[in-house]
C-alpha positions in Angstrom: -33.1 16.0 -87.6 -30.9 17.1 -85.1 -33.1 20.0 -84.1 -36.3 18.0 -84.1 -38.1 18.6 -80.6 -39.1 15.8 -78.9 -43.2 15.2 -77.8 -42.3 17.0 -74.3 -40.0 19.5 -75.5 -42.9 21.0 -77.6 -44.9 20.9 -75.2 -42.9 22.7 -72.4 -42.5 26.6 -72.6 -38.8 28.0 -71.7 -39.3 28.5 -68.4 -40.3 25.0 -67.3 -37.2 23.5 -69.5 -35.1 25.6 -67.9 -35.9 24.8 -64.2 -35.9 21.0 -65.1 -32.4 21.2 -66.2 -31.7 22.3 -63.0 -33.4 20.3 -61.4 -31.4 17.4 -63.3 -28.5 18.9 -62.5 -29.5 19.1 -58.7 -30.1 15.3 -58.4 -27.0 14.5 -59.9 -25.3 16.4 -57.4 -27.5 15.0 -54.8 -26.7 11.6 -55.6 -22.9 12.1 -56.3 -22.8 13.7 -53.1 -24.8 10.4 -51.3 -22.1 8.0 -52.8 -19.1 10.0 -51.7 -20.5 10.2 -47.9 -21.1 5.9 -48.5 -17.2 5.8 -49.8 -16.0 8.1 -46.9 -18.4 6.6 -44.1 -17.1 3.1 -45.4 -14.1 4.1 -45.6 -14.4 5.6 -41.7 -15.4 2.5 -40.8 -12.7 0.3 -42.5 -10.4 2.6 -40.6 -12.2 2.3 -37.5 -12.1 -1.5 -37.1 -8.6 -1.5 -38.4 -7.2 0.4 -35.6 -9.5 -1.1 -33.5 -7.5 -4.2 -34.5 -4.2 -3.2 -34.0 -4.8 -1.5 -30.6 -6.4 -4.9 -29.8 -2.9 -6.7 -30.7 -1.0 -3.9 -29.3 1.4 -5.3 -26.4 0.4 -4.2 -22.9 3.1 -5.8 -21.7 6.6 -7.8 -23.3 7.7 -10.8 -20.9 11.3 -12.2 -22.9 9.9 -13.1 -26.3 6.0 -13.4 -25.2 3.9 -10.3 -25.5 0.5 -10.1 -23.4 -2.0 -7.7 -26.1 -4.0 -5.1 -25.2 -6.6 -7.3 -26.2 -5.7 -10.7 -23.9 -5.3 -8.0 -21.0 -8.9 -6.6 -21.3 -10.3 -10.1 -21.0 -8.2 -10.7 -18.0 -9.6 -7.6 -16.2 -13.2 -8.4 -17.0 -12.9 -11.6 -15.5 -11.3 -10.8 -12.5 -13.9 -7.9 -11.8 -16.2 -10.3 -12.3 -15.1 -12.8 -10.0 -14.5 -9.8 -7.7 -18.3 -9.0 -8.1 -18.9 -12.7 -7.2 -17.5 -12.7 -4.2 -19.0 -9.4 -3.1 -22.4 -11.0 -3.7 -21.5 -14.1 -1.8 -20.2 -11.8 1.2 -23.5 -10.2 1.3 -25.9 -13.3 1.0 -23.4 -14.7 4.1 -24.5 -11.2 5.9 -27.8 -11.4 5.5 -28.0 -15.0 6.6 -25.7 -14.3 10.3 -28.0 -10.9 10.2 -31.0 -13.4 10.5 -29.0 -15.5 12.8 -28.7 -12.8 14.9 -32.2 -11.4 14.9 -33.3 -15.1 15.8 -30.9 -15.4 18.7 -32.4 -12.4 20.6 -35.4 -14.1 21.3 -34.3 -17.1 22.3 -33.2 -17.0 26.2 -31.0 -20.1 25.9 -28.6 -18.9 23.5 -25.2 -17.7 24.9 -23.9 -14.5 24.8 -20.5 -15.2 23.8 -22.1 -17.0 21.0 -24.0 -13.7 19.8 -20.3 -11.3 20.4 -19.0 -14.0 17.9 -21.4 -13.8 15.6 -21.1 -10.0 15.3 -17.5 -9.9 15.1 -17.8 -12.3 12.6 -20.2 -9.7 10.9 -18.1 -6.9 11.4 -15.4 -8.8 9.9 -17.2 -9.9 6.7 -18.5 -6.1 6.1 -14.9 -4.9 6.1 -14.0 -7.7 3.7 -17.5 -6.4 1.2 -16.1 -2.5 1.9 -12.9 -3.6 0.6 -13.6 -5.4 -2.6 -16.4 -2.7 -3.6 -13.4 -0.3 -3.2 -11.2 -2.3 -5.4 -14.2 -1.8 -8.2 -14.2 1.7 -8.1 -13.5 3.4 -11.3 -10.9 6.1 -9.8 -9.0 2.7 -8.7 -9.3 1.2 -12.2 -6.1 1.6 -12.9 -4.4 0.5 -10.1 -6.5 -2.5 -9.9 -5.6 -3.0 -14.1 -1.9 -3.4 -12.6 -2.1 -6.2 -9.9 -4.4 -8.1 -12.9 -1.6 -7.4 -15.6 1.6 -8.9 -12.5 -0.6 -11.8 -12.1 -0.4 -12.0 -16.0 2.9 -11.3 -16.3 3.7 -13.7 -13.3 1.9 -16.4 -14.9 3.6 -16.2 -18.3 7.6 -16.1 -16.2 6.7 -19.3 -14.7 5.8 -21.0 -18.0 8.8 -19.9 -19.3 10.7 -20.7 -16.5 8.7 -24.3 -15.7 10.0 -24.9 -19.5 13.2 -24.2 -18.9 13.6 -26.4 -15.9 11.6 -29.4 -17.6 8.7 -28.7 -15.1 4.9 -30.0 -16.7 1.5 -30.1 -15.5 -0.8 -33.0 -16.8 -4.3 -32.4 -18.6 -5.8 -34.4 -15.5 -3.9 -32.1 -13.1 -5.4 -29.4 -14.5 -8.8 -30.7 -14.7 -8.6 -31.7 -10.4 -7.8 -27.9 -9.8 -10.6 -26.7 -12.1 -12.9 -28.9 -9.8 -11.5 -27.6 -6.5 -12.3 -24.5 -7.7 -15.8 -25.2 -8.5 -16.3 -26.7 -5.6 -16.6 -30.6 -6.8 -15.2 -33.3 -4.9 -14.3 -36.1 -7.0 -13.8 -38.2 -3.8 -17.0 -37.0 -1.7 -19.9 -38.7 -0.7 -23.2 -37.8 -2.7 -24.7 -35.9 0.2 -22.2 -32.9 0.4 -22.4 -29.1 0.0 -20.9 -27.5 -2.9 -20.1 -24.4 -1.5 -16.2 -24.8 -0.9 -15.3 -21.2 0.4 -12.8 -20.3 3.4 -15.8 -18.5 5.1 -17.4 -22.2 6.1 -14.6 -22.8 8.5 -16.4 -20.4 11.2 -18.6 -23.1 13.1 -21.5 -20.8 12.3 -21.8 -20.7 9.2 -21.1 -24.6 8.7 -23.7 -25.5 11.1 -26.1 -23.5 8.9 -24.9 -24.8 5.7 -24.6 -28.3 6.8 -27.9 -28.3 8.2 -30.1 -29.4 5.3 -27.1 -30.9 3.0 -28.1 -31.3 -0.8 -26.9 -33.9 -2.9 -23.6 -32.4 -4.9 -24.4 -31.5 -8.6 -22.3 -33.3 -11.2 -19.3 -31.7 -12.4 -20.4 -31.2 -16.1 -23.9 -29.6 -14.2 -21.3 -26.8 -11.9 -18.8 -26.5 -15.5 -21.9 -25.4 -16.9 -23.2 -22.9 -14.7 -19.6 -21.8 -14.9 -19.2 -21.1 -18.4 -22.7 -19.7 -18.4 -22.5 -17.2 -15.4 -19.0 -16.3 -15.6 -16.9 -17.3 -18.7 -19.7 -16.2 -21.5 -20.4 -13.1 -19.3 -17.0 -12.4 -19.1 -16.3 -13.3 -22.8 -13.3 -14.9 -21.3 -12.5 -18.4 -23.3 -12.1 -21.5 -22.1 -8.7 -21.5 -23.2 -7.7 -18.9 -21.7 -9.3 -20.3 -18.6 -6.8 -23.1 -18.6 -4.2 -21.5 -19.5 -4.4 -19.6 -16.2 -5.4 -22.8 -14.3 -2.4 -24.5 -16.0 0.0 -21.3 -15.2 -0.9 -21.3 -11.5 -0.2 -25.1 -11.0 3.4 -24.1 -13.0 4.1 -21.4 -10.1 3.3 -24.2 -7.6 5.8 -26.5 -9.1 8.4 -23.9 -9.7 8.2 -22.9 -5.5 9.0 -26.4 -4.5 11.7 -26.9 -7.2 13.0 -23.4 -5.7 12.6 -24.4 -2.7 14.7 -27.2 -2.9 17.9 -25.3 -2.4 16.7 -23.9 1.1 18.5 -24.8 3.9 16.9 -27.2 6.1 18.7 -26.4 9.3 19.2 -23.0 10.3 20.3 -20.6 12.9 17.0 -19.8 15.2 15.7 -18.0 17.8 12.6 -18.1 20.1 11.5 -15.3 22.5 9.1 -12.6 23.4 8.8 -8.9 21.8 8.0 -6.2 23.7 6.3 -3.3 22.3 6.8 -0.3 25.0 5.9 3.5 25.0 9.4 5.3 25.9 12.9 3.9 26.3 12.3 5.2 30.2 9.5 1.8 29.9 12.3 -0.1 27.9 14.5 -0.3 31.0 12.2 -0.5 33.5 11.4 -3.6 31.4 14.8 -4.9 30.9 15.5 -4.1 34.6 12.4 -6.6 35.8 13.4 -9.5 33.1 17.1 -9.2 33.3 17.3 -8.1 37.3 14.5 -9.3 39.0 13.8 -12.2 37.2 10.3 -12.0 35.9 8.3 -14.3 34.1 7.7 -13.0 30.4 4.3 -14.6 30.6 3.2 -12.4 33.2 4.4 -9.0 32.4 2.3 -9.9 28.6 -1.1 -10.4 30.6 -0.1 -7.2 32.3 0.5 -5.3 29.0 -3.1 -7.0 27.6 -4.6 -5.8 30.7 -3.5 -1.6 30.8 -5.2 0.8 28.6 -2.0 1.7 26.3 -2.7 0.5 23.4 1.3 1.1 22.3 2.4 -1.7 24.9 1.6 -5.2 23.7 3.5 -8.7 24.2 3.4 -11.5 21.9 5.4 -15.0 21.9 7.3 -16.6 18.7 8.9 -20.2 18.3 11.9 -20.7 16.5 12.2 -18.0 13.7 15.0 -18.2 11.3 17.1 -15.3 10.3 14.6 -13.2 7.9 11.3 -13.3 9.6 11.4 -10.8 12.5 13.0 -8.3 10.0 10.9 -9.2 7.2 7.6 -8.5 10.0 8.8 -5.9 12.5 12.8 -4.9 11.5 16.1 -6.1 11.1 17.4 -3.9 13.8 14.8 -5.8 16.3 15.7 -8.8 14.9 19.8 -8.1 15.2 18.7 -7.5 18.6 17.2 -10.9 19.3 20.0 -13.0 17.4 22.9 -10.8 19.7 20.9 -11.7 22.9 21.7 -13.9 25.4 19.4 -16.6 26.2 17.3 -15.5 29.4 17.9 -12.1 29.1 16.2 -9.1 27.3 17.7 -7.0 24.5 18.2 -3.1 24.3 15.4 -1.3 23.1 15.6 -0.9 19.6 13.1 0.9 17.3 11.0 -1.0 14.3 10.3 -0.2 10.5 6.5 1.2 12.3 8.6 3.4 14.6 7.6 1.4 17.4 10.1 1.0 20.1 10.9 -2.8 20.8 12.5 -5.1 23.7 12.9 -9.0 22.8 13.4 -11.4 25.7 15.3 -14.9 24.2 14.5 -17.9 25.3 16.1 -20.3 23.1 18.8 -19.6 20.1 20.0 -22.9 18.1 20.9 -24.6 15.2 18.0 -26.6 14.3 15.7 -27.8 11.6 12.8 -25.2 10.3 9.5 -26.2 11.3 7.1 -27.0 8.3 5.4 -23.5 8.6 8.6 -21.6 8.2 10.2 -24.4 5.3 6.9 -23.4 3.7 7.5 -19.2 4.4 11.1 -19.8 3.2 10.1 -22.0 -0.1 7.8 -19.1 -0.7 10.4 -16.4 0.3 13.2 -18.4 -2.5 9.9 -18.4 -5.2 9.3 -14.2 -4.6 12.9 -13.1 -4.8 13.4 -15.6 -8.3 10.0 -14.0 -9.1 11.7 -10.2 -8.5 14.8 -10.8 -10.5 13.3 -12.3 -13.3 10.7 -9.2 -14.1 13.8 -6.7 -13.8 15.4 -8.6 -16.6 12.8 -9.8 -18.7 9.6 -7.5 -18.4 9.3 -4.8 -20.3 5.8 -2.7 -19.6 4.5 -0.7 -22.5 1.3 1.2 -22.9 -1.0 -0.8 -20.8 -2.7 2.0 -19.1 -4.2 2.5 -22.4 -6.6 -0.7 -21.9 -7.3 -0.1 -18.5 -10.8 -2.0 -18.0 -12.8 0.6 -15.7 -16.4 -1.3 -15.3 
């Protein structure tokens, strides 16, 4: 019975059994092969998302105990290009509309002049601001624009820690104002105002033209909305997150005023007029007509706005503290206008811009900062805290590797 033949078998020569062995054989090998390439593409793929994972987790940056991932950081970036988009877009729609303006005002006789050179200044200045964002975007400047993303991060996550540590707290309803200011929603407005909150509408042009037909102002669950929709879905960037940010900003605010509580309110000051002139032979000619003859500072800075050099230029300051002229033009200028006498000019020193200087001193007393230079001084405390505290607690690790570039 064992060598019985089966029904086929007899009726297949040796030949044809032979070749469908092999061709047995062959689909066995076929189909072994198939379901090692599933295991290994599987398992390619298991691998794939499991580094995937962990480069997602992987720490861009280390702030004290905190770590920002790779992942976190990414987000970040392709909100703030967005946002940076945004803005570009709003530029150009406020360009086209003054373009329009302008077009308009050439065939009207009654419009003024001066009106139209404001109006393209005001152009001029709006293209620079498109040129640089757009330049910001570009993907040889990824990098470098991944890094002032990452220090706002980094910023953001000090002051929490350091709001903490002073007992400093923002409320959910604080947090909720700011996110309408930044909308663009008024809480306290009338119903008939625009929602279009940018810097750009304090130019009398462009508020006359957006004021001109007011609309009634969405609700703020209508303008959350079209937020979440056009930038934080877009963006992928969660709401969370979005708070988080909102909350950390509000932090920073509360940390400069604490900071700024141990600034001195009265301080030594000065007040004067800087001269910027060509060649020390200019310096003492200068010197010689303030300190000899007399002249009025005021006049001698019309004269030096009305010569062709551009290198000699006048300008007026009230009551700086020590810090401000060396933090804007030098601290050997600024020596030089603290060692002054009052009515009389100062040696010509040079700047940090290589410029050659003479500062005429009108005043120099003990007195209280004014409000703009407690608020440059709060700031000033809140910037050196800030340096100190990333050269002892950050630690930046492989960040470049999750460099957003589009």
């Amino acid at each position: 019975m064992a060598n019985k033949k089966t029904e086929v078998d007899r009726q297949l020569n040796r030949r044809q059994m032979a070749r469908r062995d092999r061709e047995f054989r062959l689909q066995r090998i076929l189909t072994l092969a198939a379901a090692t390439i599933g295991v290994v593409v599987v398992a390619l793929l298991v691998v794939g998302l499991v580094i995937e994972i962990s480069q997602a987790r992987k720490p861009a940056a280390r702030v004290g105990d905190v770590e920002i991932t790779a992942k976190a950081f990414k987000a970040r970036q392709g909100y703030e290009r967005w946002m940076t988009q945004l803005q570009i877009m709003q530029y150009q729609d406020y360009i086209s509309q003054l373009s329009a303006m302008q077009l308009d005002a050439t065939s009207t006789i009654t419009d003024a002049a001066t009106s139209d050179d404001d109006t393209a200044a005001f152009l001029q200045q709006l293209q620079v601001q498109v040129s640089s964002l757009e330049n910001q975007l570009k993907p040889d400047l990824a990098s470098a624009y991944a890094g002032q993303v990452l220090d706002a991060m980094i910023e953001e996550e000090l002051a929490r820690q350091e709001a903490a540590a002073r007992g400093l707290t923002v409320t959910d309803d604080d947090i909720q104002l700011r996110t309408e200011q930044l909308l663009g929603y008024d809480r306290d407005a009338a119903s008939s105002v625009m929602t279009d909150t940018t810097t750009l509408t304090d130019t009398a042009t462009i508020t006359e033209s957006a004021t001109a037909t007011p609309q009634p102002q969405m609700s703020y669950d209508e303008l959350y909305k079209q937020f979440r929709t056009n930038v934080l879905d877009i963006t992928r960037f969660s709401e969370k997150d979005f708070r988080r940010m909102v909350e950390a900003q509000l932090l920073s605010e509360r940390l400069v005023e604490a900071l700024g509580e141990t600034v001195t309110k009265v301080q030594d000051q000065v007040e004067g007029t800087v001269f910027a002139v060509s060649t020390e032979e200019d310096a003492e000619a200068l010197r010689t007509r303030l300190n000899d003859e007399g002249a009025d500072p005021a006049t001698i800075v019309e004269e030096f706005d009305a010569d062709d050099d551009s290198a000699t230029i006048g300008y007026t300051f009230t009551w700086v503290p020590v810090g401000y002229i060396g933090s804007q033009i030098g601290t050997d200028v600024e020596r030089a206008a603290f060692n002054t006498d009052v009515g009389k000019a100062s040696p010509a020193v040079y700047g940090n811009d290589g410029q050659l200087y003479v500062v005429f001193v009108t005043g120099h007393e003990e007195r209280e900062l004014s409000e703009s230079m407690l608020s440059s001084a709060k700031q000033q405390a809140y910037d050196t805290w800030l340096s100190e505290a990333k050269t002892s607690k950050v630690e930046y690790l492989d960040w470049e590797a999750a460099v957003v570039s589009e």
